[in-house]
N, C-alpha and C positions, 0 to 999 in steps of 0.2 A: 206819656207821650210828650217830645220836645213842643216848646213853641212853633216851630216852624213847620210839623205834620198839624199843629192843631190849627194852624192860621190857614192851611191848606186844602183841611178838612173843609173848615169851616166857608172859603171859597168857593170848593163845590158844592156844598150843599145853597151857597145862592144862586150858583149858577143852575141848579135844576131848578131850584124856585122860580126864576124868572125865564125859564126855559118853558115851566109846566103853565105862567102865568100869563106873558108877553109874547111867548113865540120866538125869545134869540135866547143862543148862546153867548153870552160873550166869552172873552178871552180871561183864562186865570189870571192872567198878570194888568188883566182890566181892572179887576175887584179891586178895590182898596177899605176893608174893615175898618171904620172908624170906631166904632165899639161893640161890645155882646155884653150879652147879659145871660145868667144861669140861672138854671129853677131853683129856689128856694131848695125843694123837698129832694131833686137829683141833683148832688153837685158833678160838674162835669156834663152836663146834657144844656145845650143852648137854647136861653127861651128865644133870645132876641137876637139878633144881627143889623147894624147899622152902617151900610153902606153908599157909596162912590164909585158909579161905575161907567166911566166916560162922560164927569162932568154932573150926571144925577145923582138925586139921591134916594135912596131906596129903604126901608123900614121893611125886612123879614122876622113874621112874628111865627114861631114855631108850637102848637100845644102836646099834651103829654102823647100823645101816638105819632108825632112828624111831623104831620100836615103843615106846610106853610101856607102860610098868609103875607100875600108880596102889598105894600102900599109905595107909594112913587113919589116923588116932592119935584 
């Protein structure tokens, strides 16, 4: 997968999280990924996403079945 499918990826998958968490969608080109992190055991599967999204900041913590966990700063 290029960089640019995976940063894409990895945009919607916060955007459902804070969809399923807060109640909005934002916009993809809202997102700005400051960092991720990967599991140890799956490379390539994200544990963590650290985002900016219209000025906030946002901490999606993913466990091994999906499930996000949205926290807010």
């Amino acid at each position: 997968m290029t960089k640019r499918m995976e940063q894409t990826q990895n945009a919607k998958m916060v955007q459902l999280a804070l969809f399923r968490e807060y109640g909005f969608q934002p916009c993809l080109k809202d997102i700005k990924i400051l960092n991720t992190r990967d599991f140890d055991e799956f490379p390539g599967h994200v544990e963590a996403l650290y985002t900016v999204v219209k000025g906030h900041f946002y901490n999606v913590f993913f466990d091994v079945t999906g499930e996000a966990t949205v926290y807010k700063y």
